[in-house]
LODO-252381 format. One line per field, with one value per residue: residue number from 1; residue in one letter; x, y, z of N, C-alpha, C in turn. Coordinates in pm, 1 decimal. Layout:
<drenses>
num = (NUM	...)
residu = (A	...)
npx = (X	...)
npy = (Y	...)
npz = (Z	...)
capx = (X	...)
capy = (Y	...)
capz = (Z	...)
cpx = (X	...)
cpy = (Y	...)
cpz = (Z	...)
</drenses>
This chain:
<drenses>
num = (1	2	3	4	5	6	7	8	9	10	11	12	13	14	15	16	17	18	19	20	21	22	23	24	25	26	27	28	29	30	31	32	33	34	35	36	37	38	39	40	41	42	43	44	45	46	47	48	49	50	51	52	53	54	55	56	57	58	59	60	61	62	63	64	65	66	67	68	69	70	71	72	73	74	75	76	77	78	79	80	81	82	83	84	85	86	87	88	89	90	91	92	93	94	95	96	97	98	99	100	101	102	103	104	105	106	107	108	109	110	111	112	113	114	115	116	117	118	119	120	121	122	123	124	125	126	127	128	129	130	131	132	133	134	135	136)
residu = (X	X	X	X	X	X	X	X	X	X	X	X	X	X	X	X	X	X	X	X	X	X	X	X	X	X	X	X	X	X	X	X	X	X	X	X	X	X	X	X	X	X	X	X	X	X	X	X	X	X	X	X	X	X	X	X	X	X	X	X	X	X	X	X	X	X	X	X	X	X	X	X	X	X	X	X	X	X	X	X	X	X	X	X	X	X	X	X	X	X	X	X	X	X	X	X	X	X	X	X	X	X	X	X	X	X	X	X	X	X	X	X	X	X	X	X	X	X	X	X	X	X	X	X	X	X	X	X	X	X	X	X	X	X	X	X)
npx = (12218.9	11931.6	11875.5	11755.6	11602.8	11519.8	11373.1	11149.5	11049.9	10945.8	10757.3	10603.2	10515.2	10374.2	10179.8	10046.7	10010.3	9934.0	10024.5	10009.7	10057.8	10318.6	10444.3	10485.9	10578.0	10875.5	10885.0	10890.2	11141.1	11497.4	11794.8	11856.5	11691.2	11681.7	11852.6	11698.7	11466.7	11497.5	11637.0	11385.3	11257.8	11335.5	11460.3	11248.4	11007.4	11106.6	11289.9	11114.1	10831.5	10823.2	10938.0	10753.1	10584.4	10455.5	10093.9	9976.3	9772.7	9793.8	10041.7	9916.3	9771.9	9938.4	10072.2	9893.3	9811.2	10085.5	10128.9	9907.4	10008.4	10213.9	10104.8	10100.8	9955.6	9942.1	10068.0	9907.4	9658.1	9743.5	9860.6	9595.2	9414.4	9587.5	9557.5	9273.8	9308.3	9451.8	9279.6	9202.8	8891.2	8618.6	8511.6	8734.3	8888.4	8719.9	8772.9	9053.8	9053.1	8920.3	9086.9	9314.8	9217.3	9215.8	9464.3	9612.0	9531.2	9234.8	9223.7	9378.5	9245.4	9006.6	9097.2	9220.7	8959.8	8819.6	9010.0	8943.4	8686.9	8700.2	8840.2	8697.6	8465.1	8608.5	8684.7	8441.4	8288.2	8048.6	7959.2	7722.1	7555.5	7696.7	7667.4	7501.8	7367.5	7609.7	7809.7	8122.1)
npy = (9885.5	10100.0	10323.0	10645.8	10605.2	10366.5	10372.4	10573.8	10361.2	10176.2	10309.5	10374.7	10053.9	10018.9	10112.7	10076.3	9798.1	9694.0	9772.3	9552.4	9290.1	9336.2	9375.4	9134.2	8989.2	9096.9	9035.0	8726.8	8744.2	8602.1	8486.4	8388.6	8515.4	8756.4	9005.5	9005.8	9129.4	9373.8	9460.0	9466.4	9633.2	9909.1	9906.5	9839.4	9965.6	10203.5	10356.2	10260.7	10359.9	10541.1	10748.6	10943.2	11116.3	10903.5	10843.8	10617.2	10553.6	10519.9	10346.6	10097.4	10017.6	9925.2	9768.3	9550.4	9482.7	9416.5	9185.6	9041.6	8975.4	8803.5	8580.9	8613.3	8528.6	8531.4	8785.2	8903.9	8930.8	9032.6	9333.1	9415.0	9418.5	9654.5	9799.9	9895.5	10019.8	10216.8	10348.1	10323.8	10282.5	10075.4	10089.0	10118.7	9905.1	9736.5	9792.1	9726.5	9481.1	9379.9	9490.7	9396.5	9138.7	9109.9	9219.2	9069.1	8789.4	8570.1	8333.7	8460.6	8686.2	8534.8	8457.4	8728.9	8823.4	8633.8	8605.7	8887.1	8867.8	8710.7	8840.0	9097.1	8979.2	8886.1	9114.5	9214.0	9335.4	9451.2	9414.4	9347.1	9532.6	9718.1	9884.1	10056.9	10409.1	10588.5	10428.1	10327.4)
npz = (12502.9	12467.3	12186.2	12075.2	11841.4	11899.2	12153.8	12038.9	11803.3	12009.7	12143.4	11920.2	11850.0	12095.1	12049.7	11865.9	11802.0	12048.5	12397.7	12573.9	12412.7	12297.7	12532.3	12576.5	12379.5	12426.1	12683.7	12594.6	12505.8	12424.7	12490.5	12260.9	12016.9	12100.1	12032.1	11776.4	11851.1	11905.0	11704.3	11521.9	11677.7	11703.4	11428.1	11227.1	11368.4	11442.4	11295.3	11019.5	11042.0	11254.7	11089.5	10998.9	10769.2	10625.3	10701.8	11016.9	10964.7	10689.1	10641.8	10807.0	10602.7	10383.8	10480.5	10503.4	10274.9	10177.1	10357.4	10295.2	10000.8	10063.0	10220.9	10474.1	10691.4	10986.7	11060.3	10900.4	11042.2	11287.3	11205.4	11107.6	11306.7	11448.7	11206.9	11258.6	11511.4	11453.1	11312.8	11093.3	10920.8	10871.7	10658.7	10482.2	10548.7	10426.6	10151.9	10121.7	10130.3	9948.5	9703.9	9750.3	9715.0	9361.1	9320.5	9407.3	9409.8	9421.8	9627.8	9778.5	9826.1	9957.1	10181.2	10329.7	10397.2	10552.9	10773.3	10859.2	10937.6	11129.4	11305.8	11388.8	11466.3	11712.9	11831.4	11871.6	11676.9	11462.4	11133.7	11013.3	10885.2	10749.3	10556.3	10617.1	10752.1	10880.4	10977.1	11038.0)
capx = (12171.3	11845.3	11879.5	11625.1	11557.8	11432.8	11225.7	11073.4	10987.9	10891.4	10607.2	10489.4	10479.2	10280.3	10058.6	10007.2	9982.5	9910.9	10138.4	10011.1	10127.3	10457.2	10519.0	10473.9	10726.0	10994.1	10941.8	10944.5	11292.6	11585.3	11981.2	11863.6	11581.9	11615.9	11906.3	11561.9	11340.1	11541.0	11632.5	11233.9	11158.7	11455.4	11464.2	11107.7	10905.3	11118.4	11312.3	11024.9	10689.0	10850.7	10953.1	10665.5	10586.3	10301.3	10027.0	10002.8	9685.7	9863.3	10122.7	9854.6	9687.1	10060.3	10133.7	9808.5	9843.5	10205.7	10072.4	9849.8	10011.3	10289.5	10037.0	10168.2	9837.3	9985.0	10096.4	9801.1	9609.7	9763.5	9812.1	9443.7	9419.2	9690.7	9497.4	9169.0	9371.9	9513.8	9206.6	9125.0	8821.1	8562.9	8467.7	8804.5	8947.4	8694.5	8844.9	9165.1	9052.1	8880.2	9177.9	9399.7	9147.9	9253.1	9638.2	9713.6	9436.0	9105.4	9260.6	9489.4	9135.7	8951.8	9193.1	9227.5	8799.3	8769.6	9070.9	8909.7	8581.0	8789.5	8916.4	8537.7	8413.5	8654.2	8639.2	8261.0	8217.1	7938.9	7945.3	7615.3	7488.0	7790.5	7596.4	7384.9	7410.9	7676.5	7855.5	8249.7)
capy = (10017.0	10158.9	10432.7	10739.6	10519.6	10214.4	10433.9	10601.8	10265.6	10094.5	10386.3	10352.6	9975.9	9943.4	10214.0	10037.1	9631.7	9732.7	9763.7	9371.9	9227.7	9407.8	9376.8	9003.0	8965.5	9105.6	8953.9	8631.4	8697.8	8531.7	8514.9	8321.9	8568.1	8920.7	9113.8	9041.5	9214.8	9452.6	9477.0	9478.0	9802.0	10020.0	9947.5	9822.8	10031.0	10306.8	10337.5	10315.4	10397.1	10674.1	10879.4	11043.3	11109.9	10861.4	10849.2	10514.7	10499.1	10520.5	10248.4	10012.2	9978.5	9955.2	9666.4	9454.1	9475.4	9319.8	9039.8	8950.1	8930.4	8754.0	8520.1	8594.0	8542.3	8568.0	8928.9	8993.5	8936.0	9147.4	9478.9	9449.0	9487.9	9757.7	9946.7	9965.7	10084.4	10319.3	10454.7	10278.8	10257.1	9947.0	10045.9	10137.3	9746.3	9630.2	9833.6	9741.3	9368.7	9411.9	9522.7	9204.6	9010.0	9171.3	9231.9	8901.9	8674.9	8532.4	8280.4	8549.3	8770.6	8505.2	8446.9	8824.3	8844.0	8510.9	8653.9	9015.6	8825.5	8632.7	8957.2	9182.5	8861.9	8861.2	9241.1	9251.1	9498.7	9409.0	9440.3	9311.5	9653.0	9778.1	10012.7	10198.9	10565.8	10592.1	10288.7	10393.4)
capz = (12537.8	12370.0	12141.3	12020.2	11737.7	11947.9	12180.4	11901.5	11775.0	12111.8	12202.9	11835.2	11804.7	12142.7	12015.9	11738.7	11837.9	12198.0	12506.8	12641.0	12294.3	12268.1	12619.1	12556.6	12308.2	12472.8	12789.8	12616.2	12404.0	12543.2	12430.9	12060.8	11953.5	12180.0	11901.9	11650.8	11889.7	11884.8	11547.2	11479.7	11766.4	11658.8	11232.8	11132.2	11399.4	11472.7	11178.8	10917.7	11119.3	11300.8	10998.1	10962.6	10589.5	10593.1	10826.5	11056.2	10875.6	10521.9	10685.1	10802.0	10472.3	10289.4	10547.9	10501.2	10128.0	10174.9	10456.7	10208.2	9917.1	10123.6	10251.4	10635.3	10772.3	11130.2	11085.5	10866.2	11164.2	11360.7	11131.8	11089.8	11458.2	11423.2	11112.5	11330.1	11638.0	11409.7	11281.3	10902.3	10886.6	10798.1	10504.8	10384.1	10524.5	10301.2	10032.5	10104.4	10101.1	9742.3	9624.1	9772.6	9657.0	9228.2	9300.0	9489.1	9362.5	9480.4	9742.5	9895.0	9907.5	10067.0	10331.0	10432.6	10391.8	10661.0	10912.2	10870.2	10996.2	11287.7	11384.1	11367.9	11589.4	11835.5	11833.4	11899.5	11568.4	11359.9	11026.9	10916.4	10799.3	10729.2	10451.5	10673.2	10784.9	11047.6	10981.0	10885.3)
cpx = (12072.7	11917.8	11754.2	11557.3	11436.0	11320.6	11182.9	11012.7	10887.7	10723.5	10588.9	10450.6	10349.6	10159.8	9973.2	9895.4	9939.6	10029.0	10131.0	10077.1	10269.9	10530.5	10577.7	10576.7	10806.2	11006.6	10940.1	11118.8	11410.2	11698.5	11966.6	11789.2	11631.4	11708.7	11788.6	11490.5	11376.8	11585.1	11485.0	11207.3	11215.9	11428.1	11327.8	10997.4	10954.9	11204.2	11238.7	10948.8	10735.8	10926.5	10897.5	10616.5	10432.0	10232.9	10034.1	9908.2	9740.2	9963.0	10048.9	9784.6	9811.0	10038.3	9994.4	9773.5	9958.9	10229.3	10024.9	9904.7	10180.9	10252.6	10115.1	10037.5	9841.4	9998.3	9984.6	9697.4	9638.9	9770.9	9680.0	9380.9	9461.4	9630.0	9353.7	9206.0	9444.7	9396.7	9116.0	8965.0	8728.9	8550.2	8582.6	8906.9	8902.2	8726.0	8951.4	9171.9	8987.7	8989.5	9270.9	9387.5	9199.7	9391.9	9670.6	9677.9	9338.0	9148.5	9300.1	9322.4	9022.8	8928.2	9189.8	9061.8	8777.9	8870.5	8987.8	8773.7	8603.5	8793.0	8803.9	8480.7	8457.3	8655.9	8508.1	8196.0	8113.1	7928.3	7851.7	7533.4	7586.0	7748.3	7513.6	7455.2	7504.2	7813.9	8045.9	8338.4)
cpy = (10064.2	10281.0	10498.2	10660.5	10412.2	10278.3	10489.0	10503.3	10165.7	10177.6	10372.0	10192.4	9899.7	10043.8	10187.8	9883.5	9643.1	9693.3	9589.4	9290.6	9233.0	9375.1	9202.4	8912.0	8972.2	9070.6	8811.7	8615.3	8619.5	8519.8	8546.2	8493.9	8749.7	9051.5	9075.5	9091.3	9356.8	9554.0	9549.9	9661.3	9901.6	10041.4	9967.1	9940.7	10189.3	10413.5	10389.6	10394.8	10491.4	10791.0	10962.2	11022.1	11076.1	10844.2	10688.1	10444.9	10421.1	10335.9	10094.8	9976.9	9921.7	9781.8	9548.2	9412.5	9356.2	9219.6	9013.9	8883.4	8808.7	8597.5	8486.3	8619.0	8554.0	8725.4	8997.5	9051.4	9069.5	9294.5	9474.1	9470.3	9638.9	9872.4	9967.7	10038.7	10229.3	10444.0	10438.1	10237.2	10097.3	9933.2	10058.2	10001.5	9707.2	9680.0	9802.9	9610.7	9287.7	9399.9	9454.1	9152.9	9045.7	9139.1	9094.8	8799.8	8607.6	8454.5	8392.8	8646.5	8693.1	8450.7	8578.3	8850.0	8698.1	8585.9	8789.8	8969.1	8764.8	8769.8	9047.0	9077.8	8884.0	8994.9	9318.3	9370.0	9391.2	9505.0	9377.0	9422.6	9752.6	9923.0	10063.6	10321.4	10520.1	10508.9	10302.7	10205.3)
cpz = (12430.3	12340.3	12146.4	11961.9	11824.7	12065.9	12107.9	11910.3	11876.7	12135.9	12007.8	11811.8	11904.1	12134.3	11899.7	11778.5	11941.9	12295.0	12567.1	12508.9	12303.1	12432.0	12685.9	12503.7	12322.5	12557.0	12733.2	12513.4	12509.4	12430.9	12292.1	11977.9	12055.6	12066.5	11778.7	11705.7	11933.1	11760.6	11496.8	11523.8	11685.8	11471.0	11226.0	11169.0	11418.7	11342.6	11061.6	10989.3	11192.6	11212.2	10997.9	10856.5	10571.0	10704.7	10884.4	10952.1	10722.7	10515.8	10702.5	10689.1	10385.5	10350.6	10538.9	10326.6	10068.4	10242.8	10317.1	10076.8	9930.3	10185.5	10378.5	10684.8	10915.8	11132.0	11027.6	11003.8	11284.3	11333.4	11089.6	11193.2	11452.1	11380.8	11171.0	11445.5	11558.2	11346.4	11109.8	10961.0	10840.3	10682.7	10386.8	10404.8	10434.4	10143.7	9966.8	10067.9	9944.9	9697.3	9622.2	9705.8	9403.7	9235.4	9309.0	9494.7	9498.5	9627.2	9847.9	9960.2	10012.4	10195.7	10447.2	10474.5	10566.6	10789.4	10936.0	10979.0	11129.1	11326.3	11456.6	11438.3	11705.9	11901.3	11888.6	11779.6	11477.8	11227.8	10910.2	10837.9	10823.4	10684.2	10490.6	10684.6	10905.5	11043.4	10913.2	10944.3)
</drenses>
């Protein structure tokens, strides 16, 4: 039986990752895996990310900090989806990927710098003149 908690978490995680992702995952859980996708909606998304406190924004920058320096390039991937759906900014990913690249060393930065570029590809954003007027 869902709780508050796990809706909470369910409408923020497909608001986050998107509803086709999320709705992906749980239709493929099954006996082994579905008390972790549960676990996940209810604690991780509804749990933390529905406190409040910090913005999603604040959250997505927290959480691509700790992919990276984790070197979960699968989830990075996806909270970098996440923190543009949420609203970060380009110029403040590449801030956030600077700052990887210092805390969590050169490799770790030019792992999240090449997925960030996978991602802004598949995305259709262009970030060849990032530094013009206009350009956030």
């Amino acid at each position: 039986m869902a709780s508050e908690q796990f809706d909470i978490g369910l409408a923020i995680r497909k608001e986050v990752l998107g509803e086709e992702y999320v709705d992906a995952a749980l239709a493929k859980s099954d006996d082994f895996n579905r008390d972790f996708q549960h676990m996940v909606t209810e604690h991780c998304w509804g749990g933390t990310w529905g406190r409040g406190v910090l913005t999603k924004q604040q959250r997505s920058i927290l959480n691509l900090g700790m992919l990276a320096a984790l070197n979960r390039q699968h989830e990075f991937k996806l909270h970098l989806l996440g923190a543009l759906t949420n609203g970060v900014s380009l110029k403040e990913i590449r801030e956030v990927l600077l700052q990887i690249a210092i805390y969590c060393g050169i490799p770790a930065g030019v792992e999240a710098f090449r997925i960030a570029r996978e991602v802004f590809k598949a995305e259709g954003i262009d970030v060849s003149n990032m530094d013009s007027e206009g350009v956030e």
